[in-house]
C-alpha positions in Angstrom: 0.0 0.0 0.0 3.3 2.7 0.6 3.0 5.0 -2.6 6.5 6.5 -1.9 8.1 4.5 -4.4 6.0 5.1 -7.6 4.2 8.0 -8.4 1.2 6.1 -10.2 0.3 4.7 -6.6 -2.6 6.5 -4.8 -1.8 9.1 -1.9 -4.9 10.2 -1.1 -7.5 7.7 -1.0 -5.8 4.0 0.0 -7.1 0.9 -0.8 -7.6 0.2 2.4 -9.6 2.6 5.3 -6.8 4.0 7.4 -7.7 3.8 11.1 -4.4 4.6 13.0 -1.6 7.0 13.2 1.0 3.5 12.7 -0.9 2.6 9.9 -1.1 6.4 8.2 2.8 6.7 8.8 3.4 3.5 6.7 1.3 4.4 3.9 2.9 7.9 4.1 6.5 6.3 5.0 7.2 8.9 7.6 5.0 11.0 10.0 4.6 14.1 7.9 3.8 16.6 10.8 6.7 15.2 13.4 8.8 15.9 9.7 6.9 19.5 9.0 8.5 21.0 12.3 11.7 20.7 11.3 10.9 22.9 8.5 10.2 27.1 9.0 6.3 28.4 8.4 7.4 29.9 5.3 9.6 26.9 4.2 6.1 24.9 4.4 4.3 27.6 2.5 7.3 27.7 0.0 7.0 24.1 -0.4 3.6 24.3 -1.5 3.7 26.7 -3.5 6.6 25.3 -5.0 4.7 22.6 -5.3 1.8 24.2 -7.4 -0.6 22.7 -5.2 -4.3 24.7 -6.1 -7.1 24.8 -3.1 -9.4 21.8 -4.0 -12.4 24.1 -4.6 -14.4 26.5 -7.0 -11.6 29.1 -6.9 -8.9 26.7 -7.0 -6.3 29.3 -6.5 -2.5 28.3 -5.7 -2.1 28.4 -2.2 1.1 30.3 -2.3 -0.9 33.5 -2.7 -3.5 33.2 -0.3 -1.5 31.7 1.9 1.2 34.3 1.9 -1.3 37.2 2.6 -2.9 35.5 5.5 0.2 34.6 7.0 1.0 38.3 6.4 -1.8 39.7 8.3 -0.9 41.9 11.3 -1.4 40.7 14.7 -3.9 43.8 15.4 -6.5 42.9 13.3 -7.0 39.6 15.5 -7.0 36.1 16.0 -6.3 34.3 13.3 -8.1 30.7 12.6 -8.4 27.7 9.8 -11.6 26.6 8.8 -11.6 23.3 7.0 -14.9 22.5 4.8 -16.0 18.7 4.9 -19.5 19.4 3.8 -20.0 18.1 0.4 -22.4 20.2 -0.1 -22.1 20.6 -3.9 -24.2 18.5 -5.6 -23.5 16.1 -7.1 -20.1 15.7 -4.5 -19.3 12.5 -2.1 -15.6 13.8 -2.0 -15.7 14.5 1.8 -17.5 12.0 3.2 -15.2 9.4 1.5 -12.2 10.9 2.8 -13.9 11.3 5.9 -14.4 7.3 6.0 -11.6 6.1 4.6 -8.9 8.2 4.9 -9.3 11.0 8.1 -6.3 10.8 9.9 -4.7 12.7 6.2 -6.9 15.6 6.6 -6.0 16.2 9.9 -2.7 15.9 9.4 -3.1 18.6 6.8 -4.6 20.9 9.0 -2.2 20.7 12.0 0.8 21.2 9.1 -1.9 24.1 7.9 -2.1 25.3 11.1 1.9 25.6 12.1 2.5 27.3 8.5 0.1 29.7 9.0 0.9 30.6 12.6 -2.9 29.5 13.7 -3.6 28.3 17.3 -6.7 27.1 16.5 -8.8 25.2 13.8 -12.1 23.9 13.1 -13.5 21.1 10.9 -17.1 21.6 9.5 -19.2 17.8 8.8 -22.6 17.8 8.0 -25.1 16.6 10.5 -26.5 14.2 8.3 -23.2 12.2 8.1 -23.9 10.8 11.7 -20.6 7.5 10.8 -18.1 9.5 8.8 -18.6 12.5 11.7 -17.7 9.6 14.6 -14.5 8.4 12.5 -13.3 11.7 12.2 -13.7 12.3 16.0 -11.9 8.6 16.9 -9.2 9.9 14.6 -8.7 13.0 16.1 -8.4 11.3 19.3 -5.4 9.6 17.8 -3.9 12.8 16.6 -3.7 13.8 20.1 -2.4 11.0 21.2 0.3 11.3 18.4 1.4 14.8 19.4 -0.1 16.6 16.4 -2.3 18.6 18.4 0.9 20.2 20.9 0.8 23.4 18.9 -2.9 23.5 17.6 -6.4 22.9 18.7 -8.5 20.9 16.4 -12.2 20.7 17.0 -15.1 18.9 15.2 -18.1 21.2 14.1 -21.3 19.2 13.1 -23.6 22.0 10.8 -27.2 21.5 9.0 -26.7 20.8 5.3 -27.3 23.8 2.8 -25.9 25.0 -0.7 -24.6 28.2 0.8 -21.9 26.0 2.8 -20.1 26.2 -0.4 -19.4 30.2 0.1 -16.7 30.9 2.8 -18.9 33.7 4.1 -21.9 31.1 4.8 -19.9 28.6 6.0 -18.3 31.0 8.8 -21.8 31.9 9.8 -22.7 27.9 10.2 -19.4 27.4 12.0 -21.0 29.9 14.5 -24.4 28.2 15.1 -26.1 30.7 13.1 -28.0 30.2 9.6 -25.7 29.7 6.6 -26.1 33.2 5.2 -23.1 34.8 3.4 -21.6 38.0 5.1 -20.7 41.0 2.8 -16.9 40.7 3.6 -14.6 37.9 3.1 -13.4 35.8 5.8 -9.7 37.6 5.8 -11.8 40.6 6.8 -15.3 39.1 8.6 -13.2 35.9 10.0 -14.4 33.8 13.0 -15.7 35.2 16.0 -15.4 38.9 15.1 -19.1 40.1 15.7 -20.5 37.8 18.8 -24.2 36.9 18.7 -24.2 38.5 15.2 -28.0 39.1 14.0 -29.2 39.1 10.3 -28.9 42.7 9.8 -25.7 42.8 10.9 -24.1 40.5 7.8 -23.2 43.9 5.9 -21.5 45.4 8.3 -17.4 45.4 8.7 -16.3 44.2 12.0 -14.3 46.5 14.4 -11.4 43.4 14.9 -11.7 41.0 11.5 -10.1 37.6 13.6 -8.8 36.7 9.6 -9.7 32.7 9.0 -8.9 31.0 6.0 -11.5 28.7 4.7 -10.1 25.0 3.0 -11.4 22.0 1.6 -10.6 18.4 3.2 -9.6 17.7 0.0 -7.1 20.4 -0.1 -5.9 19.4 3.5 -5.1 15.9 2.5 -2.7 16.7 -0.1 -0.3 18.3 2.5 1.4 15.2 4.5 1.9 13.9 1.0 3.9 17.1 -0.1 6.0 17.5 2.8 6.7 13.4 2.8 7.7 13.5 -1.0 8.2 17.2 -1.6 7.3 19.5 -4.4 9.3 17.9 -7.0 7.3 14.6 -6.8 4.0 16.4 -6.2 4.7 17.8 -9.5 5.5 14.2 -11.7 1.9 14.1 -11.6 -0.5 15.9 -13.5 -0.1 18.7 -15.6 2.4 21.8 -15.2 -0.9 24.3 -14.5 -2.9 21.3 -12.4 -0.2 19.2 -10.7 -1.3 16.3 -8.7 -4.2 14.5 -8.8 -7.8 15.5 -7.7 -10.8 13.0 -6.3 -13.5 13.1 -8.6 -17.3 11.9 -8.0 -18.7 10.1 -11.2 -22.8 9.5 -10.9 -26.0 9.5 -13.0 -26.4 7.2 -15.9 -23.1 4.9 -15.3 -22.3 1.7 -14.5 -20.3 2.1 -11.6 -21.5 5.3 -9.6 -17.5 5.6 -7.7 -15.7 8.3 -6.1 -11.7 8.3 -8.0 -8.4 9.5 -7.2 -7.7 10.7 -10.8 -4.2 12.2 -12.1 -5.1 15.7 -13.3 -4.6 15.9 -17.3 -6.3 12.7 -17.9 -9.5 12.9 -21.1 -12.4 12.9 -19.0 -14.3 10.6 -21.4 -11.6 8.2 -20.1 -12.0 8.9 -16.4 -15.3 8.2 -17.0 -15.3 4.8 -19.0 -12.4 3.5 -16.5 -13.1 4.5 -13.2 -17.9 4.4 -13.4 -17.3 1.4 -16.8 -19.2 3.6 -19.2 -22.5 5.1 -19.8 -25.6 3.1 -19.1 -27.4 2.7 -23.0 -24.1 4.0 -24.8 -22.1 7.1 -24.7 -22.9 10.0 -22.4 -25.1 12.6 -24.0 -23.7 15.3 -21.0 -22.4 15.8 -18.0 -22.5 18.2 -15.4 -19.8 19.4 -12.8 -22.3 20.0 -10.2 -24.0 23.5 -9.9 -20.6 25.3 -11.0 -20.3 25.2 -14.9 -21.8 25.3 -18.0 -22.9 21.8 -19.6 -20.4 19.5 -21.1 -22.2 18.1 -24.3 -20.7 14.5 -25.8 -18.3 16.4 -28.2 -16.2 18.5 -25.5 -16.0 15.5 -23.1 -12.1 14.5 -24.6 -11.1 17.7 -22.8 -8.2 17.3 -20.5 -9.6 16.9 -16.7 -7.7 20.1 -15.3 -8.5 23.2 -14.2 -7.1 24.6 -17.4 -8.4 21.9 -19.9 -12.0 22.2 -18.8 -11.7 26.5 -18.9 -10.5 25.6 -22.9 -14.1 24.4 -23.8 -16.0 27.0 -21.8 -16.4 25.0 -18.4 -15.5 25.1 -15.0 -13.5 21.8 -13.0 -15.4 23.0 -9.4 -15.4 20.2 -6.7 -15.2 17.2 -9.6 -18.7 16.2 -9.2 -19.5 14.7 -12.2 -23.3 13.7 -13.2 -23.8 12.3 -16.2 -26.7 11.6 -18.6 -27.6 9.2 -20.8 -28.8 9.4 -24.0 -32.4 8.9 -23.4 -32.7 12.0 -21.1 -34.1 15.3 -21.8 -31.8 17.6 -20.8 -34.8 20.3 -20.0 -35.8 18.3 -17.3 -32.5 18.5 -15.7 -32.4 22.3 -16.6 -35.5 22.2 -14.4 -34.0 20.4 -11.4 -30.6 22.7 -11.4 -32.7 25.7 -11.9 -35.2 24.4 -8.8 -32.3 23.0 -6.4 -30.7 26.3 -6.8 -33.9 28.4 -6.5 -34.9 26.5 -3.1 -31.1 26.9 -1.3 -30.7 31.0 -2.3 -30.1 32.9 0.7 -33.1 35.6 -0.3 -30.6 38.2 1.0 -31.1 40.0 -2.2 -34.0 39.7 -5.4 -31.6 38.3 -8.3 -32.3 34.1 -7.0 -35.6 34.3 -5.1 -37.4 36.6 -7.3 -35.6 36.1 -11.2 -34.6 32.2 -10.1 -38.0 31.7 -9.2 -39.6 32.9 -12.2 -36.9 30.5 -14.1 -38.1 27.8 -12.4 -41.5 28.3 -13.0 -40.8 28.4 -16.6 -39.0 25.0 -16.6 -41.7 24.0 -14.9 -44.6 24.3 -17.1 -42.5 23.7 -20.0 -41.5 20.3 -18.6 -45.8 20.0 -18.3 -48.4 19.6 -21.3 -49.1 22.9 -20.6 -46.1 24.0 -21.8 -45.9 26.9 -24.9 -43.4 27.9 -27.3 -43.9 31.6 -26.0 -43.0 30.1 -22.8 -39.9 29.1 -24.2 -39.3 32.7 -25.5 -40.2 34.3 -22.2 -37.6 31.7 -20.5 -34.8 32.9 -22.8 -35.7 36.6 -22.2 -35.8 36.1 -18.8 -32.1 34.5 -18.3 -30.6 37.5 -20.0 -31.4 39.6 -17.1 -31.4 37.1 -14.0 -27.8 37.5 -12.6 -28.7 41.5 -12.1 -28.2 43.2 -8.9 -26.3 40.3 -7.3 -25.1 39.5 -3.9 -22.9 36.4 -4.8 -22.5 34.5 -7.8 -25.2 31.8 -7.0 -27.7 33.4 -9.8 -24.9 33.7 -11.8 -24.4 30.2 -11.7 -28.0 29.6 -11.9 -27.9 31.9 -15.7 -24.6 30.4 -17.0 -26.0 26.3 -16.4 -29.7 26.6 -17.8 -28.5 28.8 -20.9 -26.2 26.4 -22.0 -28.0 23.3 -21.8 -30.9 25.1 -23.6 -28.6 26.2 -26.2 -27.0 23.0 -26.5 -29.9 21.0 -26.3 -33.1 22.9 -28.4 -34.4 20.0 -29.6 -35.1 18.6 -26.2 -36.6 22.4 -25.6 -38.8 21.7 -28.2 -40.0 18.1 -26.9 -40.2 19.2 -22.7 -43.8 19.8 -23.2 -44.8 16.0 -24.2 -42.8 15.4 -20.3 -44.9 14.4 -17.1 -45.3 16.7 -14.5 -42.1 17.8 -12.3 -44.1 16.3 -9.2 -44.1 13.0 -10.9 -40.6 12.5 -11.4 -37.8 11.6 -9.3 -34.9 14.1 -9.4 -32.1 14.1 -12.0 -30.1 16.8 -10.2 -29.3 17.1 -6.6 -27.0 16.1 -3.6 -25.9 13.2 -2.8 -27.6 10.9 0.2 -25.7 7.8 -0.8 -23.0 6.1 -2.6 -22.4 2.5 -1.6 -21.3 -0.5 -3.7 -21.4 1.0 -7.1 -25.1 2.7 -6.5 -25.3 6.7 -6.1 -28.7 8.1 -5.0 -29.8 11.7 -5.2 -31.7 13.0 -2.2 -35.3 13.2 -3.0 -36.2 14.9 0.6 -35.6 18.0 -1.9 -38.3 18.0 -3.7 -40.1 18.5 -0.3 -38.4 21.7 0.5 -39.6 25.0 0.0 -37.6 28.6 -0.6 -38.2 29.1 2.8 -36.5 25.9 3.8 -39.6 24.3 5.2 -40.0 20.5 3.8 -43.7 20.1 3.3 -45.5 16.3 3.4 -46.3 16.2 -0.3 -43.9 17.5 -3.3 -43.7 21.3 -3.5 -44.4 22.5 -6.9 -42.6 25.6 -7.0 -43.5 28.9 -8.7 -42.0 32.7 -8.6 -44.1 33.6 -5.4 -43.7 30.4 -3.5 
């Protein structure tokens, strides 16, 4: 199982579930965070940015730079903290709870090495409530951290938050990490950090606080690529992958495959590869698209041999996000699954400003009766109208998201625009487009409890059939 003899060998998800610190050190051939304090706080960060190692998120920016400047805030403007995000909470995502279950001694390893670079005392990782096992196997692993010494210079705690959308968006997630309801603040978390407005209400998310406590916000993912760096160095880190995306990234493959399968995948490989070898095809041929969660615009069958990087994916017009890959078979309408994205976002907006409650739900609506018999073609033509103008007077990039995923897959897709109204009602269908509850033995399933939820984040007994105004 050691991979420090070959490159090709896994280093972030082993074969095997990794349950203690003697186990983890073999795998790894050396206890990386014993080995990071022989090396400075700015030797660490130099390694990884030497390294070229990019945050495993939306932004994916090299960790060099916003490393550097929160290590560079002054001492005044407060205490400084790491927030690592184990959510999943794009859809689409079983990333986190994998590593989570079968690997969760490496991310916190990664966040006490994290932690000594960036001169942080204390750190927090966020789980979902809903992942009740993988939440207990982190906490028996941190117990073994302790007991290992990793936590002499750092305190590591467990937060347990309810599941929403907006966990995605540092500013959200903060706010969860609080006790509070996910909402985004105005400012972000180097400036409106952890702890710097206590008992914070609702109308006070706008307003810049007086000491900013500056917290950087990670992915799990992103933590878990550290002991391998400092056991290996930069130099091997960067054998792998491509000279922009070095290293290798865990992808979620679901939807109309085979083999629904989380995969550590070297960055640089055809994603119409990663897909036939890792999930064993499409179910009824060849995929007709596939979607990287709520992030990007649709990948139709002919862009699918596009390099699986950051910079491959940007080359054909879409976005890498957190790897979640849904894909659909030939025999879906790709309307339908316009509908779901456009609903799923719709229901988890914030309504902190009018662009997603009020423009997403009229978007919505439109997928909704055009996905009925009662659909129109100047239903159709209102629809298009309509996306031109949604993403206006934004808070965050959610309805951005929301305008840049539905008007691609209608203009990739208008013959299935012109068949959606010959579809059963949305109420009658199960969900094509969601998060995760389940991945086991080959079988993903998307959580239906959605299609129960309101905009106001109510779940009512019967489906909701949702509309502008409710």
């Amino acid at each position: 199982m050691a991979y420090g003899a070959g490159v090709a060998d896994s280093y972030l998800l082993p074969s095997q579930p990794i349950r203690t610190f003697t186990d983890l050190c073999a795998w790894r051939g050396c206890d990386s965070v014993e080995r990071s304090k022989g090396i400075a706080p700015s030797g660490l960060r130099d390694l990884f940015d030497s390294a070229g190692l990019r945050s495993r998120d939306q932004v994916a920016q090299r960790l060099g730079n916003s490393w550097s400047a929160f290590a560079a805030s002054p001492e005044e403007t407060g205490t400084r903290y790491l927030l690592v995000d184990a959510t999943d909470s794009e859809p689409g995502s079983f990333v986190d709870r994998t590593l989570l279950a079968r690997n969760p001694l490496a991310i916190l390893e990664g966040t006490a090495i994290a932690a000594r670079s960036l001169g942080v005392a204390e750190s927090f990782i966020v789980v979902d409530r809903e992942a009740t096992s993988e939440y207990e196997l982190i906490t028996d692993a941190l117990a073994a951290a302790e007991m290992a010494g990793w936590c002499e210079d750092v305190s590591i705690k467990c937060i347990r938050v309810d599941q929403s959308y907006l966990l995605r968006d540092p500013r959200a997630l903060l706010e969860a990490a609080e006790g509070r309801e996910a909402l985004p603040r105005l400012y972000p978390a180097l400036l409106d950090g952890l702890f710097s407005v206590p008992d914070r209400q609702p109308h006070e998310l706008n307003s810049l606080p007086l000491v900013a406590n500056p917290t950087l916000v990670e992915t799990a993912e992103t933590m878990a690529n550290l002991g391998a760096i400092v056991a290996n160095g930069a130099s091997w880190f960067r054998s792998r992958g491509t000279p922009i995306s070095p290293g290798s990234i865990l992808c979620t493959i679901s939807g109309d495959v085979t083999v629904a399968t989380v995969a550590e995948v070297e960055l640089g490989e055809k994603l119409s590869t990663v897909i036939e070898r890792h999930s064993h095809g499409t179910i009824g041929g060849q995929p007709k698209a596939v979607l990287s969660g709520a992030s990007s615009q649709v990948l139709t069958r002919s862009r699918l041999n596009a390099p699986l990087s950051w910079e491959g994916l940007a080359a054909v017009g879409a976005n890498l996000g957190r790897a979640a890959f849904l894909v659909f078979g030939e025999s879906t309408n790709m309307v339908t699954v316009a509908r779901d994205v456009a609903a799923f976002l719709y229901v988890e907006s914030c309504a902190l400003c009018p662009a997603c409650k009020f423009g997403g739900g009229e978007v919505t609506a439109y997928l909704s009766k055009l996905t009925s018999p009662d659909g129109t073609r100047e239903d159709a033509e209102r629809l298009l109208t309509r996306l031109t103008s949604v993403a206006d007077n934004r808070r965050c990039d959610l309805a951005a998201q929301l305008q840049e995923v539905i008007t691609s897959i209608l203009r990739a897709f208008p013959g299935d625009l012109a068949s959606a109204p010959a579809i059963s009602p949305p109420t009658e269908w199960p969900l094509l487009f969601g998060r995760l509850a389940t991945l086991d033995n080959g079988l993903a399933s998307i959580d239906q409890k959605q299609r129960y939820k309101s905009p106001d984040g109510s779940y009512h007994s019967e489906p909701v059939q949702l509309t502008r105004w409710r």
